[in-house]
Structures are given as structure tokens and as C-alpha cells.
C-alpha positions as a Python dict, from the first residue, in 0.01 Angstrom:
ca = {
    (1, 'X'): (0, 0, 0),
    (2, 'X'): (-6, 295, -291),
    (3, 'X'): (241, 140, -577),
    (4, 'X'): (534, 439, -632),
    (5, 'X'): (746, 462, -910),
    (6, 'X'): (989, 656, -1072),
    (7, 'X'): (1170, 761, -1398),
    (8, 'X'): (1403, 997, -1337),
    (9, 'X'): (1519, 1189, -1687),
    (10, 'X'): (1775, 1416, -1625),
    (11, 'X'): (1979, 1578, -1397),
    (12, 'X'): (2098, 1910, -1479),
    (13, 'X'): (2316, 2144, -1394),
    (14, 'X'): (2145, 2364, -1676),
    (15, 'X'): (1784, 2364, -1816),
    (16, 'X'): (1571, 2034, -1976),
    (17, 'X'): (1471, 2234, -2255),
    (18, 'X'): (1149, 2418, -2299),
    (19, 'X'): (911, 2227, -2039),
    (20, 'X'): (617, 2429, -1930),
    (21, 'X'): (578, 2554, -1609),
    (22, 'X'): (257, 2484, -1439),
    (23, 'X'): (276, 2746, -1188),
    (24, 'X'): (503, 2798, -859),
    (25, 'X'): (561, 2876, -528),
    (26, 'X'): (880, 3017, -355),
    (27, 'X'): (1117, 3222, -514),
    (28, 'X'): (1313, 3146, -881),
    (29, 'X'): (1690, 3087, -691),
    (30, 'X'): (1750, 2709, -561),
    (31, 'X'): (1672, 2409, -729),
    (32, 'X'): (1399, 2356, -952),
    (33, 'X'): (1221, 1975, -947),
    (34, 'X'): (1097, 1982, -1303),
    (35, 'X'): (843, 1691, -1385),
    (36, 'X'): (538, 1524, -1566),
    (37, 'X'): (302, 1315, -1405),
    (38, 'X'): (140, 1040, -1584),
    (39, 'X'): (-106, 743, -1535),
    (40, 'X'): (116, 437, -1479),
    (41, 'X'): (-178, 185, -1663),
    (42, 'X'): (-208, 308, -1963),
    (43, 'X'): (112, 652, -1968),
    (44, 'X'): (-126, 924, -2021),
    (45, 'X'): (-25, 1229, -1897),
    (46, 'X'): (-249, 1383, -1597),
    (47, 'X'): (-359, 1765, -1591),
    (48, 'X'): (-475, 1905, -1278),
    (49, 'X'): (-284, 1664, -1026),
    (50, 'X'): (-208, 1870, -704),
    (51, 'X'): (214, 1800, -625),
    (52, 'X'): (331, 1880, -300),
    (53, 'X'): (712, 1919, -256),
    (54, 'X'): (1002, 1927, 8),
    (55, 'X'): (974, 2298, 210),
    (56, 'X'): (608, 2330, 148),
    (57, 'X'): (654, 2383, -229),
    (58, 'X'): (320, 2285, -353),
    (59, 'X'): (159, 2362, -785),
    (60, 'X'): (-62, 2159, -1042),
    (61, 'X'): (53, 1984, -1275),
    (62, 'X'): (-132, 2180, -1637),
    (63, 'X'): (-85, 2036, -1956),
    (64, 'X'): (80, 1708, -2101),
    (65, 'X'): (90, 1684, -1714),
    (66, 'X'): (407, 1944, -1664),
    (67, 'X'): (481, 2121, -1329),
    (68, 'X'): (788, 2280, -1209),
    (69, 'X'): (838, 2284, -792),
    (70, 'X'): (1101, 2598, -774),
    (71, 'X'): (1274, 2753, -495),
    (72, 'X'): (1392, 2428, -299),
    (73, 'X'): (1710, 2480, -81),
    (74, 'X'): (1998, 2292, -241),
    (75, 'X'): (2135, 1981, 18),
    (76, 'X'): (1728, 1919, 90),
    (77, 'X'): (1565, 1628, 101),
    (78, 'X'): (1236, 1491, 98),
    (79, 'X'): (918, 1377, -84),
    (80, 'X'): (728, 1465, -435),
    (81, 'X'): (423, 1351, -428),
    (82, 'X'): (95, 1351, -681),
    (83, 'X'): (-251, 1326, -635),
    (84, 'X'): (-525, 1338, -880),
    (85, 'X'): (-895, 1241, -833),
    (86, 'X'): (-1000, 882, -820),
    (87, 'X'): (-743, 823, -550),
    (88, 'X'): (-477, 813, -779),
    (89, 'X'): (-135, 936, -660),
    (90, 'X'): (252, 892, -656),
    (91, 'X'): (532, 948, -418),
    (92, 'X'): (942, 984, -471),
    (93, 'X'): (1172, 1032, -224),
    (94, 'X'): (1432, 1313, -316),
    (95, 'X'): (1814, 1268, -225),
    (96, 'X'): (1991, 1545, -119),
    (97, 'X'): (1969, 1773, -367),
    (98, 'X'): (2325, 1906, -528),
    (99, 'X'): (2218, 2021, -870),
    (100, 'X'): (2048, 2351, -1026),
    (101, 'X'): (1787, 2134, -1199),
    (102, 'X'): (1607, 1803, -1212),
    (103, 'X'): (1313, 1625, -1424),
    (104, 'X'): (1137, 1299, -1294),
    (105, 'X'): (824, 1127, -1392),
    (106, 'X'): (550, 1095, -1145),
    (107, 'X'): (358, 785, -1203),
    (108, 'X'): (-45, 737, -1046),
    (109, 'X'): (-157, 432, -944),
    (110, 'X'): (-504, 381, -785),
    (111, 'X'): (-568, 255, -460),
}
């Protein structure tokens, strides 16, 4: 079984400062699932990890491993997850989401 885990930083009803955004997909209104994804051995950060989203929202992460999923419904739920390379990866499961804005931490694991 893959090892998930999960730091969640903020949750906004405004912006997390100036993250970068990694690309998107969807349209700019809804809630945007900021986030960073990093190796959970040794907390390097991971460019090029392909993150899949709730309603088929889907970008790589670029660099210092930042990505931005926008355009999510507000009240969904659902999954984040990361995979890089290697078989690394990391999964979170998303409550409802109520807020404009949110930053977690992705962290890989290898299987």
C-alpha cells in the first residue's frame, strides 16, 4: 500500500501569497487547490510530477514543485493525487470544499 500524507498550510478565503502557477485547466472562477509536492525521504521539492484533481482538473507541478488545480466547483469533493517517475506518488482526499483558496503539500513515497 502507497504511504499518503499530508500538510495542509492554509486555508484561504484570499490568496497564499505569490506561489507560482504551474499551469491550469478549467476556468479562473471556483476554488483554486494551490500546492507543492515534495519527496517525503529526504523534502525536496519535485518538478515535473503530473497532479490529477477532483472534475478532471489535471497540471504539472514546475518549479520548487508548485502547481495550482483552478476551476473546481465549490461543495466538491474528491482526490489530489501526484505522480512522478520512479513510481513515486501521493494521494489526499479533499473535503467538501467551502473556501476560495487552499495550499497543501503533496508528499511522494515510492512503492
Amino acid at each position: 500500500m502507497k504511504a499518503l500524507a499530508l500538510s495542509l498550510i492554509c486555508l484561504l478565503g484570499a490568496g497564499c501569497g505569490d506561489s507560482a502557477d504551474a499551469g491550469h485547466h478549467g476556468s479562473s472562477k471556483g476554488v483554486i487547490v494551490r500546492g507543492t509536492v515534495r519527496r517525503a525521504d529526504d523534502g525536496r521539492p519535485v518538478e515535473g510530477a503530473e497532479i490529477t484533481g477532483p472534475e478532471g482538473r489535471h497540471v504539472r507541478s514546475g518549479p520548487g514543485g508548485k502547481f495550482a488545480l483552478r476551476g473546481i466547483p465549490q461543495g466538491t469533493s474528491g482526490e489530489v493525487r501526484a505522480e512522478f517517475e520512479g513510481g513515486w506518488s501521493a494521494a489526499v482526499q479533499l473535503r467538501a470544499l467551502e473556501v476560495d483558496e487552499m495550499e497543501i503539500v503533496l508528499h511522494l513515497t515510492q512503492d
